[in-house]
N, C-alpha and C positions, 0 to 999 in steps of 0.2 A: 504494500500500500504506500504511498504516495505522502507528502507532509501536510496535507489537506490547505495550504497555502488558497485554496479557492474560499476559504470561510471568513479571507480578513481582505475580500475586495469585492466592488462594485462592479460590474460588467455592464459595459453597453452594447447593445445590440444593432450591427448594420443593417441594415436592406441593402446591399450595393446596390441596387439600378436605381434609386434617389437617393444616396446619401451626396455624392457630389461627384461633379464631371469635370474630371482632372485635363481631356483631352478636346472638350470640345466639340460633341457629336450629339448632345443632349441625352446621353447616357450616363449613371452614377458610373464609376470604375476604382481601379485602383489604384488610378494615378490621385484621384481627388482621396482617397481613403490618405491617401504619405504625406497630401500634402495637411491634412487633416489631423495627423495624429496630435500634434502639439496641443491643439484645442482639445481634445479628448483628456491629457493628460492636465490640462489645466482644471477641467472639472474635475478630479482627482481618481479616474477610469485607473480600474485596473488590471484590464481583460476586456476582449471582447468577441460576441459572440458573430461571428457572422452567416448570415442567410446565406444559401447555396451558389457558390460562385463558379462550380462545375460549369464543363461545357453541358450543352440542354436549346432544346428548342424552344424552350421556353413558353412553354404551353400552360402548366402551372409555374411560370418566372424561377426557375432553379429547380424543384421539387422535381423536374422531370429529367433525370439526368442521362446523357448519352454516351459520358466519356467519364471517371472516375477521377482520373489523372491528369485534366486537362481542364487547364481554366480558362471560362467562356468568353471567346475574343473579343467582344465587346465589353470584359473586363480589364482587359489587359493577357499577361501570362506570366509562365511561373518565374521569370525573372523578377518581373515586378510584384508579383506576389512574394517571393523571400526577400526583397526589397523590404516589403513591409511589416514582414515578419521581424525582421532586421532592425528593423527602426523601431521598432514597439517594442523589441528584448533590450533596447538599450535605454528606453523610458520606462522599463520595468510593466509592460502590460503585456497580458500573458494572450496566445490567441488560441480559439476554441473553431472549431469547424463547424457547421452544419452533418450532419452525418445521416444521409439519407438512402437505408437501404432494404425499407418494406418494397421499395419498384423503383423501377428504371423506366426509364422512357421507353416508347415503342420503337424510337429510332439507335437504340443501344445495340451496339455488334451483337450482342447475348441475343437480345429478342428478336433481330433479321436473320440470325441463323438459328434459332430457336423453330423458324417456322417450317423449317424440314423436319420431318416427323423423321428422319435417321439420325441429326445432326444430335451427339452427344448434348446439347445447348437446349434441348426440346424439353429436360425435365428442370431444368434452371426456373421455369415459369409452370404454373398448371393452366395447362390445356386440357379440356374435357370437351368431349360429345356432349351434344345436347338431349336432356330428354325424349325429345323424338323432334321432328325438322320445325324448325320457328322458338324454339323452346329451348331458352340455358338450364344447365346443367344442375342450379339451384334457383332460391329464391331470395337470396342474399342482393341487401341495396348498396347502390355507391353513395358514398359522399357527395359527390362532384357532377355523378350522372343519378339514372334513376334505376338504372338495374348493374350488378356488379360486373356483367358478361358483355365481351368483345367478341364479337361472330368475325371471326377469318375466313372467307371465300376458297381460299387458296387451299386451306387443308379440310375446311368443311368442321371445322371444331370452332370453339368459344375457350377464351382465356381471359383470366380472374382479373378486374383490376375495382379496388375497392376506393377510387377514386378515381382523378379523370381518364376517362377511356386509350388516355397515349402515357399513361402511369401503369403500369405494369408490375403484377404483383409477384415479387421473388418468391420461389418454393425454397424456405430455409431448410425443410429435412434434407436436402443434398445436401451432403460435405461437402459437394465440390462449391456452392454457391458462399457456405460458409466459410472458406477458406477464401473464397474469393474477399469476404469482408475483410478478414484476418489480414489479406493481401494489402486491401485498400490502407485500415489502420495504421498497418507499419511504415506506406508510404509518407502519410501527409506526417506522420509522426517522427518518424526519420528526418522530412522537409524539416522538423522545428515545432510544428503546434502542439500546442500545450492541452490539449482537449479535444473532446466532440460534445455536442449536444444533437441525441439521437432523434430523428424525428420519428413519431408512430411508432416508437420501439417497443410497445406491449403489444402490437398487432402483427409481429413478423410472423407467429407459428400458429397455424391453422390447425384446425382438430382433422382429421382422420377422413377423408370419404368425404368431407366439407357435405355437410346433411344441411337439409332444407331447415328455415327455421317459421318454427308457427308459433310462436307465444308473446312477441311483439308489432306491435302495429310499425311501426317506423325503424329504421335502420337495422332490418333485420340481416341478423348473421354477425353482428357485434358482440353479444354477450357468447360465443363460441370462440371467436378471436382474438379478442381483448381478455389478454394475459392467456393465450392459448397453452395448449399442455405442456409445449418444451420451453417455455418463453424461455424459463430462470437456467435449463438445461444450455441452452445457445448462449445466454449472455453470458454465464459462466464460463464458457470457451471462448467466449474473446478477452476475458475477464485473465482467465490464468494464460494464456498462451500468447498474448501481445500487448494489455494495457497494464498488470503486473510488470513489466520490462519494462517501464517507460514513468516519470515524475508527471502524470497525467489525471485530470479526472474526468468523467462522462456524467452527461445529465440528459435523462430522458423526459421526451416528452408523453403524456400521459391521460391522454383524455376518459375519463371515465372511470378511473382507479379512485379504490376506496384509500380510506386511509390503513386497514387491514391489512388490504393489498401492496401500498407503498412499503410497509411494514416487511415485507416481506423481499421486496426489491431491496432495499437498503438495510437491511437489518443484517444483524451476525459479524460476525470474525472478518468474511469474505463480499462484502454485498455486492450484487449486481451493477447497481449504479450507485452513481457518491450523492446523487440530487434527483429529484423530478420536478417537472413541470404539470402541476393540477390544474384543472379549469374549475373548480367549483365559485372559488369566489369573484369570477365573471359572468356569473349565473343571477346576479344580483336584481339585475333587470330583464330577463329573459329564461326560459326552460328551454335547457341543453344546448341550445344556439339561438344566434341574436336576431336571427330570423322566424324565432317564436317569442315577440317581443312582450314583457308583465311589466307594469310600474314598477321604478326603481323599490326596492326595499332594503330600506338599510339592516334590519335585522337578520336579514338573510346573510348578507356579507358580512358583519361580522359574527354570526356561526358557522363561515368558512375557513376564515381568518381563525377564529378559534380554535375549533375543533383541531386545524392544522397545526399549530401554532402547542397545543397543547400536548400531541401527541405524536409530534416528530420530533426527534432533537434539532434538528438541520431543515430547514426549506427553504426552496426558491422564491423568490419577490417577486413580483412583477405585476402591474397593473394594465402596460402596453404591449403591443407586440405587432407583429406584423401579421398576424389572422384577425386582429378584434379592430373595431373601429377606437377612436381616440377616448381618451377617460376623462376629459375634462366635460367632451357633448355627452358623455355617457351618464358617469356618476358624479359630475361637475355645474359646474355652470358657466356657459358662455358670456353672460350678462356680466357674472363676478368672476372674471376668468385667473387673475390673477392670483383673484384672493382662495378659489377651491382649486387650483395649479397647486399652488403651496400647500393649502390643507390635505391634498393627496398625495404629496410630497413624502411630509412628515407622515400621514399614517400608515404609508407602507415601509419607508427604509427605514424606519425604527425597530421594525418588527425583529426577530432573531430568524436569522439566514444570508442566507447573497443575495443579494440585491440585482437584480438589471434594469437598464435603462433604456428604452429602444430610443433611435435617431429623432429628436423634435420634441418629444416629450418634455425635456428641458426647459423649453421653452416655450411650453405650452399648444403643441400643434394640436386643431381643431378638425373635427370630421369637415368633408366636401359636398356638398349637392350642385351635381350634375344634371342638366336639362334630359338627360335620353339616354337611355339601357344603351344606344351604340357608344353611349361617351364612355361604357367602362369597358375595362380587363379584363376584373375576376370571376375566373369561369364559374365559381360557386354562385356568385352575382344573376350570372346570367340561366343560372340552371333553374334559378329560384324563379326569377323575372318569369323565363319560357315557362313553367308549372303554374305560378300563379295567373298569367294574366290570359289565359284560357278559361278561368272560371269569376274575374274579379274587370273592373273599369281600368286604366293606366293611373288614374289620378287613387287610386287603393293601391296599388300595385309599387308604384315607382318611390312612393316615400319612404317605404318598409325596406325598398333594397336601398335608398340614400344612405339610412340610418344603420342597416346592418352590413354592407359589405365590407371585406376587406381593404379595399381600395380606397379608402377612409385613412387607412393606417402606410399608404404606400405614396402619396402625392411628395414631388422632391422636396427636401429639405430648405427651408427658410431662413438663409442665410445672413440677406443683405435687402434691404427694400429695393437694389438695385433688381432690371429687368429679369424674369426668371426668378423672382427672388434669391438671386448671387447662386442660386447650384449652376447654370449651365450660361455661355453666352450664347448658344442658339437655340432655338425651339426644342423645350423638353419631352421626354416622350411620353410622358401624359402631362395632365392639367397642374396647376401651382395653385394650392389657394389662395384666392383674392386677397385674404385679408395679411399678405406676407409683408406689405408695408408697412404694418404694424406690427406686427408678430415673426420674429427675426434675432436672428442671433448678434450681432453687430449694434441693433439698438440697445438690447438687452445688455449686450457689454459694458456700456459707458453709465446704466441704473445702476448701481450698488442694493437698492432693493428689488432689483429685477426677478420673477423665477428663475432667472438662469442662475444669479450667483445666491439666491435662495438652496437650489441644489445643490452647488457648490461647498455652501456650508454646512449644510446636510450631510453629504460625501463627505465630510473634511470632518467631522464630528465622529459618525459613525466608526469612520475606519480607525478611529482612537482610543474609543470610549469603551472599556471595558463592561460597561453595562448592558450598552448593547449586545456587545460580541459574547457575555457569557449569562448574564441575564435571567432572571425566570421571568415567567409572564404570566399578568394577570389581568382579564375585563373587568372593568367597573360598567353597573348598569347596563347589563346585558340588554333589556327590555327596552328602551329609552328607542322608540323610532328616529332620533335627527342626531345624538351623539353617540359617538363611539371615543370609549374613553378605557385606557389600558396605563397597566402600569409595568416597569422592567423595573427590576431591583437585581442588587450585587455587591457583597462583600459591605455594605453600610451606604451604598448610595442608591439614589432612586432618581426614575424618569416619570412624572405623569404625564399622558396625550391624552388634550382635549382636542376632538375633531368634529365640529358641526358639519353635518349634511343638508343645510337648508337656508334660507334666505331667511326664517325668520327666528325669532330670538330666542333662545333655549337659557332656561337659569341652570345653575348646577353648582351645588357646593360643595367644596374642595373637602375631600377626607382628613379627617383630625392628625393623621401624624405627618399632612402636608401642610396642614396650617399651622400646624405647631413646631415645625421645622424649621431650619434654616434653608428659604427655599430661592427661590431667585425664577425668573423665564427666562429660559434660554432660548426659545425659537419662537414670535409669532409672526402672523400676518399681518396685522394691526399695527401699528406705533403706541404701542402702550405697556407699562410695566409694573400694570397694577397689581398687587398681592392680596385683594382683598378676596376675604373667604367665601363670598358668592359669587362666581362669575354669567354673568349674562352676555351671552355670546352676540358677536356681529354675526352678518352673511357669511357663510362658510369658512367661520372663524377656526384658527388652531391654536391650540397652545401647550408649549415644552413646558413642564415647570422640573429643574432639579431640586432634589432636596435630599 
């Protein structure tokens, strides 16, 4: 095992194709990543994770990968990527890959010779006969399509992909495809990075015979695959046979794990993974996805936040990322943008884990609304768009996918109010939201109470403070619909967060061995440094008290 160095730093999270466009083509890359790092290390970044920079068609923007070992030329190449490898080990931030190997794209050497039913490369992928002609093999749904099966003309069979149809689902009981990971690992691992973050990695191992499933109404064939029979058996072999060899750790992504189940990934002498990634408490506004949209409720989140918090020792942060729309339109407020920027600021990097930080979030980047289902990308977007607007008007249709696609989370980065907002000097390859004259890193620079250097101090706090870093943790007022309020304690010091979730005024008085303390604020949003024992909160007020 490793010196777990990943538990005393912040990571941010790339999208290359909008973080910034080093070269000029209005694409993010990696020339714009080198020249970027110094900003990254001035927020006090310590790692960072990046989205799939593989070469790929780009069908799902990385996720669809066609080459392991080859970085997509519209990123640059592997010069310029150990370039910045290079540059970031000598600012001391570590780098984490993307690690994407539930499927490969359809245009992957594996799957074009896959499609000879002699070529050794045909069990790399499940291929199945159908039912009988018109009819797949099961009744398993995609994510991304509406049924999991791809009908191939050519061999007169269907092949599994449980996402978009040119994502292609690996058959991990070959060893040869598991060796093929083993392969991949030691490559980029060898190159210099310091990590992976697994995507899907509870869904690589499929049960037996892949049987039809009838006990759920929606995404069926998920509770057979998620955390399938050999999940802990495969991770385990990349676990002792190439990431044991290496000062590295893995963090998987995990939709739908219990915390039982986490338990069980990370648990022991040997664990599977060092970290996961859970979506529960992005459920706060929505069931299961944000295309099944509920009023926000804040008691929901924090019995996510809790439950996790209580019954991990370690967990991943994160509030943004590149699948969710922005959290400030989500569980924020655009009106008080600033002032619930901050407040979600503090209530998640306080919490005890690693932190990440996706591109914009910083600085508060806001979800996009687009005129027309052709202005967007994401094919998830568009799966939803074509399903719904078959039975519903455009004007029901079109606001539900504004508000829930990912493409929310993907517009370039807002750098400068300059044209493009400072990512690109020519036409970017998608839209820049409007409001980047305002909302920008460059203005935010020269505010000292800006969100940016808000974060800043946040990062620069946390990665010190031994309270955070070993901490227990406790809810105050669990019930309280508009505050969430916890406390970290350690060795004789204490953190209280108060965090309103509303625009209007919440009273709350402070616990007796914080009044009676020697206590001080350490972080608000407000310009105020008042100690008095009741506080009645602004709009999406927060407040550090130490004591």
């Amino acid at each position: 095992m490793g010196t777990q160095w990943y538990k005393d730093r912040v990571f941010y999270q790339i999208w290359p194709r909008s973080f910034a466009d080093g070269n000029g083509d209005g694409i993010g890359d990696l020339y714009g990543v080198y020249e970027k790092l110094d900003y990254l290390k001035s927020l006090g970044i310590g790692g960072i994770w990046f989205s799939p920079l593989y070469q790929s068609p780009q069908t799902d923007y990385g996720y669809d990968i066609s080459d392991y070992r080859a970085i997509a030329p519209e990123y640059g190449d592997l010069d310029i990527f150990k370039k910045v490898v290079d540059k970031a080990h000598a600012l001391d931030i570590k780098i984490v890959m993307d690690l994407v190997v539930n499927h490969t794209s359809d245009e992957h050497e594996w799957f074009v010779k896959s499609r000879d039913k002699n070529s050794p490369y045909r069990d790399y992928y499940f291929w199945r006969k159908g039912k009988r002609p018109g009819c797949p093999p099961n009744n398993w749904d995609s994510f991304f399509e509406n049924e999991a099966w791809g009908y191939d003309e050519t061999t007169d069979e269907y092949y599994l992909h449980l996402f978009n149809r040119k994502q292609v689902d690996l058959n991990m009981d070959n060893p040869a495809v598991r060796q093929e990971v083993k392969d991949i690992l030691k490559f980029w691992l060898d190159m210099g990075v310091d990590g992976f973050r697994e995507d899907v990695i509870t869904m690589i191992s499929k049960p037996e015979g892949l049987p039809d499933d009838h006990l759920v109404p929606f995404f069926k064939g998920i509770r057979m695959y998620s955390s399938g029979p050999h999940i802990h058996e495969y991770l385990q072999e990349f676990r002792t046979e190439v990431l044991d060899n290496y000062d590295c750790f893995v963090i998987g992504e995990a939709p739908l794990v219990s915390i039982k189940q986490a338990k069980e990934y990370m648990g022991g002498d040997h664990p599977d993974l060092d970290m996961m990634f859970n979506f529960q408490h992005m459920n706060a506004d929505c069931m299961f996805t944000e295309y099944m949209p509920r009023p926000f409720n804040l008691r929901k989140l924090k019995r996510a936040f809790t439950k996790w918090q209580k019954k991990l020792d370690w967990n991943a942060l994160y509030l943004e990322n590149h699948d969710h729309p922005r959290i400030i339109s989500r569980y924020g407020s655009e009106t008080y943008h600033d002032e619930s920027g901050k407040m979600l600021a503090a209530c998640y990097l306080l919490l005890k884990g690693t932190p990440f930080v996706y591109q914009g979030q910083e600085i508060g980047m806001t979800n996009i609304a687009l005129p027309s289902i052709d202005d967007y990308k994401d094919c998830m977007a568009i799966k939803n768009y074509n399903n719904d607007i078959k039975k519903k008007p455009v004007e029901e249709v079109l606001p539900k996918i504004q508000k829930a696609t990912r493409d929310n989370a993907r517009t370039p980065v807002q750098w400068s109010k300059d044209a493009y907002g400072g990512f690109s000097t020519t036409q970017p390859w998608f839209a820049v939201n409007e409001n980047y004259t305002t909302i920008n890193v460059a203005s935010q620079e020269q505010d000292p109470d800006s969100l940016l250097n808000f974060y800043r101090k946040l990062i620069a706090f946390r990665t010190k403070s031994p309270v955070v870093r070993y901490g227990s943790y406790r809810e105050l007022c669990p019930h309280n619909k508009h505050l969430y309020v916890y406390e970290r304690e350690y060795e004789g010091e204490g953190l209280l967060v108060v965090c309103s979730f509303t625009d209007k005024p919440c009273t709350y008085h402070l616990p007796k061995k914080v009044r009676e303390g020697n206590i001080k604020v350490l972080f608000s949003n407000y310009n105020c440094d008042d100690l008095e024992p009741t506080l009645t909160t602004k709009p999406y007020e927060v407040r550090v008290y130490q004591y």
